[in-house]
Structure formats: structure tokens, C-alpha cells
C-alpha positions in Angstrom: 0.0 0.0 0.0 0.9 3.7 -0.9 -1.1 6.5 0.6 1.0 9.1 -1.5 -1.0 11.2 -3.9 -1.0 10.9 -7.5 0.7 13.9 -9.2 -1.2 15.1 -12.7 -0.8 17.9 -15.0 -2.1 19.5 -18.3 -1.1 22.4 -20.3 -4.8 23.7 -18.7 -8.5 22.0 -17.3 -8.0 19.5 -20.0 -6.2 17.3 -17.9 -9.2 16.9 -15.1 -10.6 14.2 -18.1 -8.2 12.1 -16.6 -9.0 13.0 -12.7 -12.4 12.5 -13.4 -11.8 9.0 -14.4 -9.1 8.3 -11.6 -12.0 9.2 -9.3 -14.1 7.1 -10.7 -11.4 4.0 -11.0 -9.4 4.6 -7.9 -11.7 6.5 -5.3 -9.4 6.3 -2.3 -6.6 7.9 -4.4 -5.3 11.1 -3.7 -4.8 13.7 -6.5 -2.4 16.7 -7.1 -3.5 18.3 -10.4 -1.7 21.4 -11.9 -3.1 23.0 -15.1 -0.6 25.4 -16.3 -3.3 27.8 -17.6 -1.2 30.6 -17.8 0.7 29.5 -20.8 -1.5 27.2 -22.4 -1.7 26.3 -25.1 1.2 23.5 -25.5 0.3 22.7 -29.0 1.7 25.5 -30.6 5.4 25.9 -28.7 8.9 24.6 -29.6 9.9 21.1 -28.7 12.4 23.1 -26.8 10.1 25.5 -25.0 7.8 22.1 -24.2 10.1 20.5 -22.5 11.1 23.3 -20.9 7.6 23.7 -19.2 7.3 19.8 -18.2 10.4 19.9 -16.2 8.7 22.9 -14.4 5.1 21.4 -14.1 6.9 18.0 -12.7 9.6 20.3 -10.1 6.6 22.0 -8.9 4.7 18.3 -8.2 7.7 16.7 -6.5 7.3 19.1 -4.1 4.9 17.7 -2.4 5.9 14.1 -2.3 3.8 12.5 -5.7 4.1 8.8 -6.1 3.3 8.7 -9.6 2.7 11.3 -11.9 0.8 11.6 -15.3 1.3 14.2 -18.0 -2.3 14.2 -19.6 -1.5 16.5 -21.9 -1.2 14.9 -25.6 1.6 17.7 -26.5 3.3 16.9 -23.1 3.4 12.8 -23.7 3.9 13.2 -27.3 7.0 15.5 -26.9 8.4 15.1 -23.7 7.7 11.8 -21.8 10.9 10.0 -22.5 13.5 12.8 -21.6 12.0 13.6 -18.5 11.5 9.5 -17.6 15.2 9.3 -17.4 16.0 12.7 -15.1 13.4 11.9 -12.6 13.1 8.6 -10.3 9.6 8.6 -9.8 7.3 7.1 -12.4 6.2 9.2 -15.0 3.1 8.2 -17.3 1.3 9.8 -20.5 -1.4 9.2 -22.3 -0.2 7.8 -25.9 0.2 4.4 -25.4 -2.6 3.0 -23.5 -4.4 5.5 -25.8 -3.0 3.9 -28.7 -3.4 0.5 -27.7 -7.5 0.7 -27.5 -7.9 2.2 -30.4 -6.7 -0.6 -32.1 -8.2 -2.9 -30.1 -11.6 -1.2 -31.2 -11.3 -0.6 -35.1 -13.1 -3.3 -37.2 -12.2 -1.6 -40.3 -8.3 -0.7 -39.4 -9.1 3.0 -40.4 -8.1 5.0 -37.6 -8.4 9.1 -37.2 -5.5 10.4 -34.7 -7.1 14.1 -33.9 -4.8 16.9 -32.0 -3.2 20.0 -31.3 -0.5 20.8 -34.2 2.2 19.1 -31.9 1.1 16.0 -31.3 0.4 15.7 -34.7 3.2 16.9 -35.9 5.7 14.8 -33.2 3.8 11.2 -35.0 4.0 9.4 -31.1 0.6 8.7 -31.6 0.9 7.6 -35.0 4.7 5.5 -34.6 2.5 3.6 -31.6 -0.3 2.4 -33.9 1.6 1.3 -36.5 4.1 -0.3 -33.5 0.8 -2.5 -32.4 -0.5 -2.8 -35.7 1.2 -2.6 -39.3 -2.2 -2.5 -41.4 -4.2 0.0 -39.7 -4.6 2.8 -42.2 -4.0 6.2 -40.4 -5.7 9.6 -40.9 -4.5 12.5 -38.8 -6.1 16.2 -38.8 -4.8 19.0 -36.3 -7.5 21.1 -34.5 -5.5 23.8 -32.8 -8.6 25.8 -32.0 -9.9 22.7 -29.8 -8.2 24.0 -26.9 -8.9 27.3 -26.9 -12.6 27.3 -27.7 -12.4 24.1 -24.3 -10.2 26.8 -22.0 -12.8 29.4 -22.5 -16.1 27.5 -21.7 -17.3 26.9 -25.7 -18.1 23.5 -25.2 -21.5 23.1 -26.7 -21.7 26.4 -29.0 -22.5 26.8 -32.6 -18.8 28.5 -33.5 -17.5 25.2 -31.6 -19.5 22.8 -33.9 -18.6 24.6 -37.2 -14.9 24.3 -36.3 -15.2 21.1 -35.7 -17.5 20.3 -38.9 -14.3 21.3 -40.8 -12.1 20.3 -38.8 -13.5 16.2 -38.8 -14.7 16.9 -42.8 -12.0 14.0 -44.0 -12.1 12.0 -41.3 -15.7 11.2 -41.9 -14.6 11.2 -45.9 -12.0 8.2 -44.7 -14.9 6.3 -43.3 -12.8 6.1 -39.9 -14.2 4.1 -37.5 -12.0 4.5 -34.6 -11.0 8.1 -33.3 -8.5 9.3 -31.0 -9.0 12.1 -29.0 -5.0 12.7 -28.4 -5.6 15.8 -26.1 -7.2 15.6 -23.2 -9.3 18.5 -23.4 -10.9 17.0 -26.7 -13.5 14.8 -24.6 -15.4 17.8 -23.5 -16.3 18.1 -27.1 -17.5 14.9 -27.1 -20.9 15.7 -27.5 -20.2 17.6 -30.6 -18.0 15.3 -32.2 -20.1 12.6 -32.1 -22.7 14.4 -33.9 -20.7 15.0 -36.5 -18.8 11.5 -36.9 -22.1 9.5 -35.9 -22.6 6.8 -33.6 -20.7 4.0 -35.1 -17.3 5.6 -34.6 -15.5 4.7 -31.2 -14.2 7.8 -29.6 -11.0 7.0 -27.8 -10.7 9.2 -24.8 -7.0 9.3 -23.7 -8.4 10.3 -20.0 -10.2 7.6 -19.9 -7.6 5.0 -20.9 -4.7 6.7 -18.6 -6.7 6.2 -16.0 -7.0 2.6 -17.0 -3.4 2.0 -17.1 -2.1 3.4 -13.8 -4.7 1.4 -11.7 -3.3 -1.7 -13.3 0.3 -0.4 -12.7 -0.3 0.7 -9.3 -2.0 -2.6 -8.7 1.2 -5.0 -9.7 3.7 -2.5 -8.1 1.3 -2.7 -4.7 1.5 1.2 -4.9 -2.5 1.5 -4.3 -3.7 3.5 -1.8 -4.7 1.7 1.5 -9.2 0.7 1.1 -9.8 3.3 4.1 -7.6 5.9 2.9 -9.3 9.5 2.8 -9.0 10.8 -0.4 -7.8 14.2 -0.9 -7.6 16.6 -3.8 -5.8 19.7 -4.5 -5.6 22.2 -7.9 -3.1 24.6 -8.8 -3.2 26.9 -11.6 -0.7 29.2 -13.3 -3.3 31.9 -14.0 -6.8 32.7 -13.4 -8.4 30.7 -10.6 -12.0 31.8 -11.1 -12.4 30.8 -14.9 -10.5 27.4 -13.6 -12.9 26.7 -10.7 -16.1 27.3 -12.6 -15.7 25.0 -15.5 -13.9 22.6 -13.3 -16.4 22.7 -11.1 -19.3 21.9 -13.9 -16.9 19.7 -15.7 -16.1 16.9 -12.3 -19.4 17.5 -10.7 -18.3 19.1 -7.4 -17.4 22.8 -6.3 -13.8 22.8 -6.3 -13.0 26.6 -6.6 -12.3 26.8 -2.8 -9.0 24.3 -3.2 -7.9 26.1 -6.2 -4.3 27.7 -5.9 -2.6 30.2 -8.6 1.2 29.4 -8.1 4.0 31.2 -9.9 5.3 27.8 -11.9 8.4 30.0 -13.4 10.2 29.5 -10.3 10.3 26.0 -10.4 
């Protein structure tokens, strides 16, 4: 048993996909989540400048004494997950590969859409782990940088939302996909919209979902899960704006959270 909290971070709220579902899997765990809302987006930075700000999202974690941590950012994983694996001794998770590995375990057709911000697209992880599980899956990837944005600023169900995504999914749907990733996290609060648009009979592959999958299996065989009477606890830090944070984090999870929400100067880390 380890009553140490789980350390997660995201380039903003898109990251509390994942909580949401470690709740859900692993209620007795508790949760450190930093959303580094004062410089998201990560999808359209340098490889150098994201790597830059993992290493100061994971400093500013350690602090408080995180027994696993999870980058559910898509960017993050994508670009950074194997340098900072070998600088830091505790285990360090994304979301690609679980996210990867369901998708093709769902696709009848082997036509898979890989949707994202321009770098994850533009790094291929999500792509290189596909064709890494399986060689004859055809693979049809489309950026949507304004995704996050429209997410960070509460257009979740609007009609400007839903005509950016209409173009935005246009050759997916002329692919005749069947399984699509959602490779950034904050892409499952548009679920709703974009499975209007792609229709019912195309599995939508929700990297929170599947991270959260993965580390109760890995805290499980590494006997790293929290004690059955452990009281959970949850804490959320931000880089910018708490109030914007709290109140779609609040609808988003379900509870009121805005009175455990922390801005933190992240640059000093």
C-alpha cells in the first residue's frame, strides 16, 4: 500500500478528463493536479520550450511528495515523456500508449483518425505507436488547434465550436474512420459535438479515460495503491486565473472545487 498522492498535469483544465476517471477508477486515491493555464496552449510551442515547461510542471509536483505522476496532456506525452522519464526517479506516465493501444483494439475496419493540437500531430507518437501495435491499420490524422482554446474558454457546446469542428473532422468522416483518437485531453469535452458530427458508429477513444485505466493496473502489480480506508484528498493549482479554472472545473467533475484552487508562480520551479 501507498497512501501518497497521484501527481497530474495538463497544459490547462483538459487534464481533469483524466481525474475525473481516476476518481471514478481509484476513489481512495489522492490527487495533485496542476493546469498550467497561464501559458496554455502547448500545442503550438517549440519542442524546446515544451520541454522546458514539463520539467517545471513536474519540479513544482515533486514538491509535495507524488508517487506517480501523469502528464495528460497529448503535447506533453507526445513530446516530452521519454527525456524527462530518465531525469526523474519517480514514475512518469502519459497518455499515448494505453491511448494507442485501445484504439486498435476497437477498429473493425483498421481506419483510424489520430485528432490533435499541431504538436502531437506533428511529433507522429501517436501515430509511430499504432503502426508499432499494428502494421495494417490505415491512419488519418487532422490538427484542430482551435480545440483547446474554444475548451479553455467554456465553448463546449456552441455553434462556432460545432462549425470548427465540422471542418475540422470533414476528412475523417470522408475516410470512413471508425476509430478516433481524442489525443488531447481537453478534446473529450467536445464529445458531444463530435459525435454528432462522426455518428454513432465511430469509437471515440478518450486518452483520460484510458490513462486512468493504465495506472490502476500499474499501481496494482507494483502494490502502490492506496490503503481501502484511505481518505482521499484533492488539491488544484493553476498558473493563471483561478475563477475561470474553478467554474468549468467545477461543472466539468461535478463538485465545487473553486475553494482548493491555488494560482502558483510555476516559473520559479
Amino acid at each position: 500500500m501507498d497512501n501518497r498522492p497521484i501527481g497530474v498535469f495538463d497544459s490547462g483544465l483538459g487534464g481533469l478528463t483524466a481525474v475525473k476517471e481516476l476518481m471514478h477508477q481509484l476513489p481512495e486515491e489522492s490527487i495533485v493536479y496542476f493546469g498550467d493555464t497561464g501559458r496554455v496552449p502547448y500545442g503550438t510551442r517549440s519542442n524546446e520550450t515544451v520541454i522546458k515547461y514539463v520539467f517545471q510542471d513536474i519540479r513544482f509536483l515533486m514538491g509535495f511528495d507524488i508517487k506517480l505522476i501523469i502528464i495528460a496532456c497529448g503535447t506533453a506525452s507526445s513530446i516530452a515523456l521519454e527525456t524527462v522519464q530518465n531525469e526523474f526517479d519517480v514514475p512518469i506516465v502519459g497518455v499515448v500508449h494505453s491511448t494507442a493501444e485501445q484504439a486498435v483494439k476497437m477498429t473493425k475496419n483498421k481506419k483510424i483518425g489520430i485528432i490533435g493540437t499541431q504538436g502531437t500531430i506533428n511529433s507522429g507518437a501517436y501515430q509511430r505507436k499504432v503502426m508499432e501495435l499494428d502494421r495494417e491499420v490505415e491512419i488519418y490524422s487532422k490538427a484542430c488547434p482551435l480545440f483547446v482554446p474554444l475548451v479553455e474558454n467554456g465553448y463546449i457546446d456552441k455553434e462556432v465550436t460545432r462549425l470548427v469542428a465540422e471542418e475540422y473532422l470533414s476528412s475523417l468522416i470522408s475516410s470512413q474512420v471508425d476509430t478516433l483518437i481524442l489525443g488531447c485531453t481537453h478534446y473529450p469535452l467536445l464529445k458531444k459535438v463530435i459525435r454528432d458530427i462522426m455518428g454513432e458508429h465511430v469509437n471515440l477513444i478518450d486518452p483520460g479515460v484510458e490513462v486512468a485505466r493504465y495506472v490502476k493496473t500499474f499501481l496494482r502489480q507494483k502494490d502502490m495503491l492506496s490503503a481501502p480506508e484511505h481518505q482521499s484528498t484533492y488539491k488544484y493549482f493553476v498558473s493563471d486565473s483561478i475563477e475561470n479554472f474553478s467554474n468549468l472545473g467545477s461543472l466539468f467533475l461535478q463538485k465545487e472545487i473553486s475553494d482548493i484552487v491555488e494560482k502558483i508562480d510555476i516559473e520559479k520551479y
